[in-house]
N, C-alpha and C positions, 0 to 999 in steps of 0.2 A: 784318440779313441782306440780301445784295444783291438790287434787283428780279429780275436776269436766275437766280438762284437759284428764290428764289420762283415766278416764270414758268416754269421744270424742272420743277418739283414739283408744280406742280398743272398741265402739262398729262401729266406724266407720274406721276402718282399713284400708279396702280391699279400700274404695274410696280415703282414706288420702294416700295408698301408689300408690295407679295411678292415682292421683292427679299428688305426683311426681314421676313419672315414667314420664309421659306425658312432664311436664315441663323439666324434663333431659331430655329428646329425645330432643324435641325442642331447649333446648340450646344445645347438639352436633350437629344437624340437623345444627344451624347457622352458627356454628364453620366450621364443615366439611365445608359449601356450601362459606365461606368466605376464606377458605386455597384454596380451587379450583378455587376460582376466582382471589384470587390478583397470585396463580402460571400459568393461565391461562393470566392472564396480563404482568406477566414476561414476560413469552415464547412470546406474541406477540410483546411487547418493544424489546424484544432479539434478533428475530427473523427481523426485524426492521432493527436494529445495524448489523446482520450479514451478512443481503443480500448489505448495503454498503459496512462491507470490504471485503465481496467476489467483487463487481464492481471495486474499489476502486484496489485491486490486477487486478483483467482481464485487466483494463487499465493500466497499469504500463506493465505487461508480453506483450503485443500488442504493445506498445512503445517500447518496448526491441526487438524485432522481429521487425519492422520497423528499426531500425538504422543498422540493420546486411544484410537490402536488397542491394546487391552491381551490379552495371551496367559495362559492359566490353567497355571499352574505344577503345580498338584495339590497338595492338601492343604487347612488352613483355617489363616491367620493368628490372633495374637494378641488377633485384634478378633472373630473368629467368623465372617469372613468368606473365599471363596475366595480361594488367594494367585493373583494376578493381578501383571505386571510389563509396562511400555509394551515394544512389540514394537523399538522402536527403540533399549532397553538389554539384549537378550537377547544380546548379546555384545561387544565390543569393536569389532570390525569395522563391526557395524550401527550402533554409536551413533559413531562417528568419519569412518563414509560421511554418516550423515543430518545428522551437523552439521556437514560441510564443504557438504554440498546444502544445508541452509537458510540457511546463510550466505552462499552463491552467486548463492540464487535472489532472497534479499530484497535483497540490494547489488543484481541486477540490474534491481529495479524502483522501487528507496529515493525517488529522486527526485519518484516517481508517486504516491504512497503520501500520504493525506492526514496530517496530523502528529497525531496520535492513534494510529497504526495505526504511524507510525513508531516515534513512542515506546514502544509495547507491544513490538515487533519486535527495538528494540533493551536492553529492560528481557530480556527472553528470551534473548539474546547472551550477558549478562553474566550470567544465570543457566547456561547451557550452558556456559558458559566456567568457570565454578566447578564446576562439575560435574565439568567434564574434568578440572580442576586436582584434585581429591579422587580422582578414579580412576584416577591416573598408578600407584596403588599394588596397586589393584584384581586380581585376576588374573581370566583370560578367565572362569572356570567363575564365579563368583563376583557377575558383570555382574545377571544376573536378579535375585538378593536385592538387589543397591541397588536393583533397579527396584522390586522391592514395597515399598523405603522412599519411596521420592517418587515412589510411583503418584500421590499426590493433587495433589501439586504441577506435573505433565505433563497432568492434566485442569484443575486450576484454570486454569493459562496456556493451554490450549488451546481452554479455551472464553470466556476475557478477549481473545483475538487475533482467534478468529472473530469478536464481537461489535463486536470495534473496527474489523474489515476489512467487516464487514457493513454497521455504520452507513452506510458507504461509498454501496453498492447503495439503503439506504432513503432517505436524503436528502442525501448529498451527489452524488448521480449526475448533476444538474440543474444542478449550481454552475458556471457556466463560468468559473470563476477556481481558478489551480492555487494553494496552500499554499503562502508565502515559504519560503524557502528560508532566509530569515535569522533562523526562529524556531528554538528549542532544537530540538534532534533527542531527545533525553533528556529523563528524568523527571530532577526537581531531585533532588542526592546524597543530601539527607537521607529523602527517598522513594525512591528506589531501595534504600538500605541495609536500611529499616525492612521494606518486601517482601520483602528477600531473607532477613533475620531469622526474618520469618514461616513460611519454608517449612520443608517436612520436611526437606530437603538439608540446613540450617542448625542446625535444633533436635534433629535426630536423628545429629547427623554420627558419634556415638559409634558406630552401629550399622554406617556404611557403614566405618570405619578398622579394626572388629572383622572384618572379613571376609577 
C-alpha cells in the first residue's frame, strides 16, 4: 500500500471510518427496508389467497347443510318412520336450480378447495348427475317420492362434504401452502363406482323408474 495512502488514512481516520460507517448503515438500512417490504408483499398476496379458500370452504359447508334440509311429506314410510324428502327434490325446478347453483358455486372456488374437499365435491357431481340422468323420466308431481328414496343418501353426502370442508377450518387454516394442482381431482374409479353402488339411488333404482 503506498506511503502517501497510508499517510491519508491515518491523518484522516476518524472521517475515512465514518465515511464507512455511514455507507454500511445505508446499505443495511436498504436491506432491512427491502426484506420488510417484499415480506409485507407476501403476507398481502397471502393474505389475498387465504381469504379465497376460506370463501371457497363457507360455500361448500353451506351447500352441504342445504342438501340435509328435509320437508315432511305426511304420512309414515315403510320403515315406521315420517316420510321426509330433501327440500331440494320437491320438484323439478328446485332440484335442476340447486344443481346448476352447486355446480356454479364449487367450479367457482375448485381451485381453493384443499384436495379432499375436492374430491368429495366432485364424488357429489357424479352422484347428482346420475340422479338427473334417472329423472329425465320422472314427472313433476312424482319428484318428492324419489326424494324419500335417497333421503339418506343427501344426509350421508351432506355430512361427508361438511366434514371434509371443515377439516379445512380445524387444521389446514394454518398451512401456508395451497394443494397441487397436479394431484387427482377425483376419487380413484374403482372408489367412486363402489360409493355410488352403495347408495339408495343405486340399490333402490327399481322404486325411482316405478314412479
Amino acid at each position: 500500500m503506498p506511503p502517501d495512502f497510508l499517510q491519508f488514512l491515518s491523518t484522516n481516520s476518524s472521517a475515512v471510518f465514518g465515511l464507512i460507517g455511514a455507507v454500511g448503515g445505508g446499505v443495511l438500512s436498504f436491506l432491512a427496508s427491502f426484506v420488510l417490504k417484499k415480506r409485507d408483499f407476501n403476507l398481502q398476496m397471502w393474505g389475498k389467497l387465504f381469504d379465497r379458500r376460506i370463501a371457497a370452504h363457507e360455500k361448500v359447508i353451506s351447500l352441504a347443510v342445504e342438501m340435509r334440509i328435509m320437508v315432511t311429506l305426511g304420512g309414515i314410510d315403510e320403515n315406521g318412520e315420517i316420510r321426509r324428502a330433501p327440500q331440494i327434490l320437491l320438484s323439478k325446478e328446485a332440484f335442476e336450480g340447486w344443481f346448476a347453483r352447486f355446480t356454479q358455486l364449487t367450479s367457482e372456488g375448485t381451485s381453493w378447495l384443499t384436495i379432499e374437499t375436492k374430491r368429495e365435491v366432485n364424488f357429489i357431481q357424479d352422484y347428482l348427475a346420475t340422479l338427473h340422468l334417472h329423472l329425465a323420466y320422472v314427472t313433476d308431481e312424482n319428484y318428492p317420492h324419489v326424494g324419500t328414496v335417497v333421503r339418506q343418501d343427501f344426509i350421508d353426502m351432506s355430512e361427508s362434504l361438511e366434514k371434509k370442508a371443515f377439516f379445512f377450518f380445524q387444521h389446514g387454516i394454518l398451512n401456508l401452502k395451497l394443494d397441487s394442482l397436479d394431484q387427482h381431482h377425483k376419487y380413484k374409479l374403482p372408489e367412486t363406482e363402489k360409493r355410488l353402488r352403495a347408495t339408495a339411488l343405486m340399490r333402490d333404482m327399481s322404486k325411482i323408474r316405478s314412479t
